[in-house]
Each structure stands twice: as structure tokens, then as C-alpha cells.
C-alpha positions in Angstrom: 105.4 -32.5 -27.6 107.7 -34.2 -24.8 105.5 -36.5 -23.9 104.1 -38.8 -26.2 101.3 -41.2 -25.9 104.4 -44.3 -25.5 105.4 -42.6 -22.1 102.3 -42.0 -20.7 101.0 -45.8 -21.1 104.5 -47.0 -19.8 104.6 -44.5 -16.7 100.9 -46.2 -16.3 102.1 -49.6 -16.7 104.8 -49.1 -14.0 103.2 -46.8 -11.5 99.5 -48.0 -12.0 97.4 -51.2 -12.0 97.9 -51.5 -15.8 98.4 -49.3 -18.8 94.5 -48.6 -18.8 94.3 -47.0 -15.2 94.9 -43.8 -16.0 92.6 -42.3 -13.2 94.1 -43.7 -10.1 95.9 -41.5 -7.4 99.2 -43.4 -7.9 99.4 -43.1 -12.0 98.6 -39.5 -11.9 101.2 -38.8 -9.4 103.8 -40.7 -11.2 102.9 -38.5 -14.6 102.9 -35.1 -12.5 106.0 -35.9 -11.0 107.5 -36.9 -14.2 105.8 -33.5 -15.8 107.7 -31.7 -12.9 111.2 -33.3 -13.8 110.6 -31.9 -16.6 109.7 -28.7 -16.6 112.3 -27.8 -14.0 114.9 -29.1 -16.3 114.1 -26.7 -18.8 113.4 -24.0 -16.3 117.0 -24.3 -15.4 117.8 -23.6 -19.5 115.3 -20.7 -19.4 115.1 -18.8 -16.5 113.2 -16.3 -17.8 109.8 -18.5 -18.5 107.6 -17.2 -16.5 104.5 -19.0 -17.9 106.5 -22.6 -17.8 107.3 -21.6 -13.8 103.4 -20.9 -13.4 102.8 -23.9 -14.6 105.4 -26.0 -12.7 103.8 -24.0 -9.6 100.5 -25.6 -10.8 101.3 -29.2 -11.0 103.4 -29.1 -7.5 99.7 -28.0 -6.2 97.6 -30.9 -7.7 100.4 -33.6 -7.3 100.1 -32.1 -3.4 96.8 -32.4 -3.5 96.5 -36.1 -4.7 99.5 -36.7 -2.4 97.4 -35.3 0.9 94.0 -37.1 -0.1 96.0 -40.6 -0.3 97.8 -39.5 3.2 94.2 -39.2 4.4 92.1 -41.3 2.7 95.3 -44.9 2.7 98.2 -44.1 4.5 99.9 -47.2 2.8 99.5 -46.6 -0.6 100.6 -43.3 0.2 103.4 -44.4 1.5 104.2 -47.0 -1.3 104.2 -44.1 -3.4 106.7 -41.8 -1.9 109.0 -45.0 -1.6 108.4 -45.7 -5.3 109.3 -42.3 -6.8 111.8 -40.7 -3.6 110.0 -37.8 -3.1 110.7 -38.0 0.7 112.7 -39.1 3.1 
């Protein structure tokens, strides 16, 4: 499997409160938009995997969603985030 239980504590470490807070908004974005990087890297290899696209599709919907409750919920940490990993402007 690409991602091994190494790089999910370390995107933790660096993106959440420590490699235990797997739960908050921040960590889970940073490991769906990691999980996106990579899938759309090997959607560029293979074009025709159709069931690796549905699931990209899926995780741009959840990491949306998380990223739309912080906008609502702490417009700060929302926009720590989007600083942190460059997923805007």
C-alpha cells in the first residue's frame, strides 16, 4: 500500500496537534490532500481507471466538506490551513 502507517503519523505530526490527533479537521485535510496528490499522479499514468477517478472524485468531496465546516465553524484555522498546504490563492 502507498501509504504506510510512517506517513500517516508524520503528516499528523506536521499538520496536526501531535502524531495522536488523528481526528481533527486540519490532519484529515492534510491526509486527503496528500491521498489526492496521489491518486491524480497515477491517474495521469492510467487514464483509463475509472474506479481510482471515482474515488479521487470522492475524497475532493469530503476534503470540501471539512474545508467548508472550518470556513464556517473558525475562519482562522481555516485559513491557516489553506496557507499551509497552497490549496488557494
Amino acid at each position: 500500500m502507498y501509504l504506510q502507517k510512517e506517513k500517516k503519523q508524520e503528516i499528523f505530526k506536521k499538520y496536526g496537534k501531535s502524531e495522536n490527533d488523528t481526528g481533527s479537521s486540519e490532519a484529515q485535510i492534510a491526509l486527503f490532500t496528500y491521498r489526492i496528490n496521489h491518486l491524480t499522479e497515477h491517474i495521469k499514468k492510467n487514464h483509463k481507471d475509472f474506479v481510482t477517478t471515482r474515488s479521487l472524485t470522492q475524497l475532493v468531496g469530503k476534503r470540501r466538506a471539512l474545508l467548508k465546516y472550518l470556513h464556517k465553524n473558525d475562519i482562522e484555522r481555516y485559513r491557516s490551513i489553506i496557507k499551509v498546504l497552497g490549496l488557494r490563492k
